[in-house]
C-alpha positions as CSV (number, residue, x, y, z in Angstrom):
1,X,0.0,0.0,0.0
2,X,0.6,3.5,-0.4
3,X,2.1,4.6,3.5
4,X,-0.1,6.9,5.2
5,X,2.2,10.4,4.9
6,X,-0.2,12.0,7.4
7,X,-0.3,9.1,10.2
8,X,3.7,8.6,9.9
9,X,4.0,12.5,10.8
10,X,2.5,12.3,13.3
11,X,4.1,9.4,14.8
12,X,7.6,11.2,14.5
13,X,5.7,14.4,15.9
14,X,5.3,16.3,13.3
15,X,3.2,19.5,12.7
16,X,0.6,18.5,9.9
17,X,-1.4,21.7,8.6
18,X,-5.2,20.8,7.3
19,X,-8.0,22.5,5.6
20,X,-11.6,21.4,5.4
21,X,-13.4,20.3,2.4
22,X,-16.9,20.8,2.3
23,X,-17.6,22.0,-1.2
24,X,-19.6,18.8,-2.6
25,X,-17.4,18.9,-6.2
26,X,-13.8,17.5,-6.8
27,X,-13.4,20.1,-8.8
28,X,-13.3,22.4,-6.1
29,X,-11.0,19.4,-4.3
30,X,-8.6,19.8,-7.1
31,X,-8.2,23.4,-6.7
32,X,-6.7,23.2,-3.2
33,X,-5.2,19.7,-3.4
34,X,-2.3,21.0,-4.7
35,X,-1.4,23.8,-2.5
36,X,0.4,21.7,0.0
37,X,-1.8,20.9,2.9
38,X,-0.6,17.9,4.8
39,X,-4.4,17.0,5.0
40,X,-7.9,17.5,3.7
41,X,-10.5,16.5,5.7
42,X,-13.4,15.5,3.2
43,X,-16.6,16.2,5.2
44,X,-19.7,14.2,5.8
45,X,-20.8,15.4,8.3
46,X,-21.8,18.4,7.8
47,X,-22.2,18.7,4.0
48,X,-24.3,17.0,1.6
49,X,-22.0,14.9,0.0
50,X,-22.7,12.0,-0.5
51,X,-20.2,8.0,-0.8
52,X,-19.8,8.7,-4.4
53,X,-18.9,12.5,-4.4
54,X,-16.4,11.7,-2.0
55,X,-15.1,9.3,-4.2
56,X,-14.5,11.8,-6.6
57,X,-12.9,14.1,-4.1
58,X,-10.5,11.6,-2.9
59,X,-9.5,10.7,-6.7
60,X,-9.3,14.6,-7.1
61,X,-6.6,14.9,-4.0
62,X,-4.4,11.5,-4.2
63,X,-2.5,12.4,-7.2
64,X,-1.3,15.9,-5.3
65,X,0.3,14.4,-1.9
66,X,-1.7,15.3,0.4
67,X,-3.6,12.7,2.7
68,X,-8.0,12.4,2.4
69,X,-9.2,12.3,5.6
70,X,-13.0,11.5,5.8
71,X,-15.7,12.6,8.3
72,X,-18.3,10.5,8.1
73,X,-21.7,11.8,9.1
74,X,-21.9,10.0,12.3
75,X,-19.6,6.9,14.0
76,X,-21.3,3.8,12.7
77,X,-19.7,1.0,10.6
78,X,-21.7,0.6,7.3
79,X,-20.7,3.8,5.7
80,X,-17.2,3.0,7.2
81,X,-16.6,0.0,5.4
82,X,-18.0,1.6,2.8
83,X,-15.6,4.3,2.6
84,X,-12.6,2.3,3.1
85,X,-13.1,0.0,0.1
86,X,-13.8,3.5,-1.6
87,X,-10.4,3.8,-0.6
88,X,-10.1,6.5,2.4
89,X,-7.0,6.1,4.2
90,X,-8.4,7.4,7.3
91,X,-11.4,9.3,9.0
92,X,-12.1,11.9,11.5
93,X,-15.1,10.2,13.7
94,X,-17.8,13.0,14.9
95,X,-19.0,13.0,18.5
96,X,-17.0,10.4,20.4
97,X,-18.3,10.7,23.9
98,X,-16.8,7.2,25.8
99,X,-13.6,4.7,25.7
100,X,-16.5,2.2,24.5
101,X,-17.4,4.7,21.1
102,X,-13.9,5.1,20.5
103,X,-13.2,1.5,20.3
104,X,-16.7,1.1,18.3
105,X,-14.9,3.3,15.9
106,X,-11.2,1.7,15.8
107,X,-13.5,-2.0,15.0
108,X,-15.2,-0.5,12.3
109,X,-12.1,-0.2,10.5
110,X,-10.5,-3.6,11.5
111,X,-11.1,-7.3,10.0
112,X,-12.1,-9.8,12.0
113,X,-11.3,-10.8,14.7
114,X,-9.7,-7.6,16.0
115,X,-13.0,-5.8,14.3
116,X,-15.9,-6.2,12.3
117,X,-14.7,-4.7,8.7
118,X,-16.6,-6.8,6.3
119,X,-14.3,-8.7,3.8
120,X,-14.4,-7.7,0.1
121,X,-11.2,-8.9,-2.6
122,X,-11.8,-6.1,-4.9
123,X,-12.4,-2.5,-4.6
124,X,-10.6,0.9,-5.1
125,X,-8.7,0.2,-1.8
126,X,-6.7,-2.9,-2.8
127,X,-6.1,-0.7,-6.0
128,X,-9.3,-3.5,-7.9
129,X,-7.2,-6.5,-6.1
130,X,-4.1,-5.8,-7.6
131,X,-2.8,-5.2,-3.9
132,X,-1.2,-8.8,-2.4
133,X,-0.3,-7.0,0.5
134,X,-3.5,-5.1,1.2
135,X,-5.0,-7.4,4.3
136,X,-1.9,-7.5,5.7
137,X,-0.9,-3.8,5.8
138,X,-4.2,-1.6,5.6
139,X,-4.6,-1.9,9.6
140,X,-1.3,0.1,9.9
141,X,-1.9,2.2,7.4
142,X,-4.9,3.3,8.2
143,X,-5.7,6.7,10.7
144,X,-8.0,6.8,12.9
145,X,-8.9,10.5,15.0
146,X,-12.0,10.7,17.1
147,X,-13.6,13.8,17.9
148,X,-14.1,15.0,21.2
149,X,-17.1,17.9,21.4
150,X,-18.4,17.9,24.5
151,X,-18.0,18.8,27.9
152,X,-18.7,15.7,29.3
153,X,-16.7,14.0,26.7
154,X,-13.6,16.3,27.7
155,X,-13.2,14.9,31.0
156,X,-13.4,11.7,29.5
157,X,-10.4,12.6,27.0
158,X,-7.3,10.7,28.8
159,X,-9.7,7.0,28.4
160,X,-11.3,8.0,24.9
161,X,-7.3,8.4,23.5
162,X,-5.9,5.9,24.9
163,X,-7.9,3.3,23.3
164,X,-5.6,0.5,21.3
165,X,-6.1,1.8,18.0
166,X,-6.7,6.0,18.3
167,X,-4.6,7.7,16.6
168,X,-5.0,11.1,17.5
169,X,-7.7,13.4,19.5
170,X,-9.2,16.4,17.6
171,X,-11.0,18.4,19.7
172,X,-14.1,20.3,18.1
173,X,-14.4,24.2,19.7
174,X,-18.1,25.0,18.5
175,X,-19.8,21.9,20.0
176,X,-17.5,21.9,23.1
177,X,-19.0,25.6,23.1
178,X,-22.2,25.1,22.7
179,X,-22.4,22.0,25.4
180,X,-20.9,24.9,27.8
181,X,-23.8,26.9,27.3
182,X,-21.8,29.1,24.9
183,X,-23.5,27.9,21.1
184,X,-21.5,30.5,18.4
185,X,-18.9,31.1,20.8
186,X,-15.7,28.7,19.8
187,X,-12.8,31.1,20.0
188,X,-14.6,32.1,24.3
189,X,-11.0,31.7,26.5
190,X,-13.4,29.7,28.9
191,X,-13.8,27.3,25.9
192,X,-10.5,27.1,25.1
193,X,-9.0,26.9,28.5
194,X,-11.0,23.8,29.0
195,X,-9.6,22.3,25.9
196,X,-6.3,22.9,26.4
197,X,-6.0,21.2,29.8
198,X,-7.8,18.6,28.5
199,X,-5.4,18.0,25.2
200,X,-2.4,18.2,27.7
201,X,-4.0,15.5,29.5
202,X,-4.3,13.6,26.1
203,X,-0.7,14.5,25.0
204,X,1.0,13.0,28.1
205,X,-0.3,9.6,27.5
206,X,2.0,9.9,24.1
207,X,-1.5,10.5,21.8
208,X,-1.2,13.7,19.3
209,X,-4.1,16.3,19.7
210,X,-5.8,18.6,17.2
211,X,-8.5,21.0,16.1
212,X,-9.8,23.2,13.8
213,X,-9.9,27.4,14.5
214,X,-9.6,30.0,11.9
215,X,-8.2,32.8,14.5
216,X,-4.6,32.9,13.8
217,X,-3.9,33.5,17.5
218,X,-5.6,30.4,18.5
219,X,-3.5,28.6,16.2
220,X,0.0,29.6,16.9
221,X,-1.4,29.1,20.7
222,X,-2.2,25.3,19.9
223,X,0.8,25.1,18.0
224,X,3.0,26.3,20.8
225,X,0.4,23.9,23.3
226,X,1.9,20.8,21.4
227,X,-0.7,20.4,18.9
228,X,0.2,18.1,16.3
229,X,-3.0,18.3,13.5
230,X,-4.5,21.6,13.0
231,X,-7.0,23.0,10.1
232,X,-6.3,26.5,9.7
233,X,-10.0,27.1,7.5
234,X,-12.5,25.7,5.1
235,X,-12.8,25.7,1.5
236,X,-16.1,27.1,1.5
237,X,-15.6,29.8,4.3
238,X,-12.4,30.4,1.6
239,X,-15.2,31.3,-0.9
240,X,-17.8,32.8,1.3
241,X,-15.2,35.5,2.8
242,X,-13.3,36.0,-0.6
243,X,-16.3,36.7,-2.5
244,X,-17.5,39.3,0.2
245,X,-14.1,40.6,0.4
246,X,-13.9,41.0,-3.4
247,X,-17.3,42.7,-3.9
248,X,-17.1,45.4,-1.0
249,X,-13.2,45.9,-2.6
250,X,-14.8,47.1,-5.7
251,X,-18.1,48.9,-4.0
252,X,-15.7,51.2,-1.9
């Protein structure tokens, strides 16, 4: 198989830079595929794209280096399986409140017996079966993050990450927000104060943490926290805020 880039730097603790990908088109994937992201997080959750327009996102970004992560809409195994013989070389898995739903979500992308991956011999993943070494190595090659968004869930954060088979802990600001009675409010210091001791937490069991934030403070804070994966914006807040930009440049 093709080695993960993204999972390998993290394991030798390296910063990986990541922008969201929400526009439903791999057209629009192509555009910023080849600007040098580490990682793309192909979104699920809260888009409407659907298995086979991710498909055509993730053909969009492979040839350009960077690594297609996918958020599926919610942590369940079907459309897992289905995205991994799509090909998806790892996922981002929304709302993980417990050890027990991060382990749900490490099984659904393991064979039998360490999970419960159904068992197909050809599909995009083992490159149509051409792949001899594609059971063997996929487990290791694949990355798995789980998503902590809750209050609850961040004083559950040092059992969710250290689950056999997490890779990494992102932690989500506008839901941890909005379960502190703070809804719209991700960048509140209360908010991110809570996060941070959390992550901490997370880092000194050895397990890499990260987020997404678009205030540039915020991210050289998490950066100089020890924050290993970070998304530093979106592709559709890219367009939303250029386009407004553009057309009051022009009306002034």
């Amino acid at each position: 198989m093709t080695p993960n880039a993204f999972k390998r730097g993290l394991q030798a603790g390296e910063v990986q830079y990541g922008l969201w990908v929400s526009l439903c088109s791999g057209l629009a994937a192509d555009i910023v595929a080849d600007v040098g992201y580490d990682w793309l997080l192909v979104d699920m959750e809260h888009s409407p794209s659907g298995i086979e327009t991710v498909l055509h996102q993730m053909q969009a970004i492979q040839p350009h280096g960077s690594t297609a992560l996918v958020r599926p809409p919610w942590n369940e195994p079907v459309q897992v399986k289905r995205l991994l013989d799509a090909g998806a070389p790892g996922f981002l898995f929304p709302m993980v409140q417990t050890a027990g739903e991060a382990a749900a979500a490490v099984a659904a992308c393991r064979y039998p017996p360490a999970g419960m991956r159904g068992v197909s011999g050809v599909h995009r993943g083992n490159r149509w079966g051409r792949d001899a070494q594609y059971l063997e190595q996929v487990e290791d090659e694949t990355c798995v993050l789980v998503q902590v968004e809750t209050a609850a869930a961040l004083e559950r954060a040092e059992q969710i990450a250290t689950v056999e088979g997490v890779d990494g802990v992102f932690f989500g600001p506008a839901d941890i927000a909005a379960s502190m009675g703070k809804v719209g409010r991700p960048a509140d210091p209360e908010v991110w104060e809570a996060i941070f001791a959390a992550a901490a937490r997370v880092r000194a069991r050895g397990v890499p943490t990260g987020t997404l934030i678009g205030d540039p403070g915020l991210i050289a804070r998490c950066l100089d926290e020890g924050f290993l994966f970070v998304a530093v914006g979106t592709d559709h807040g890219l367009l939303a805020r250029g386009a407004e930009a553009l057309l009051a440049q022009h009306r002034r």
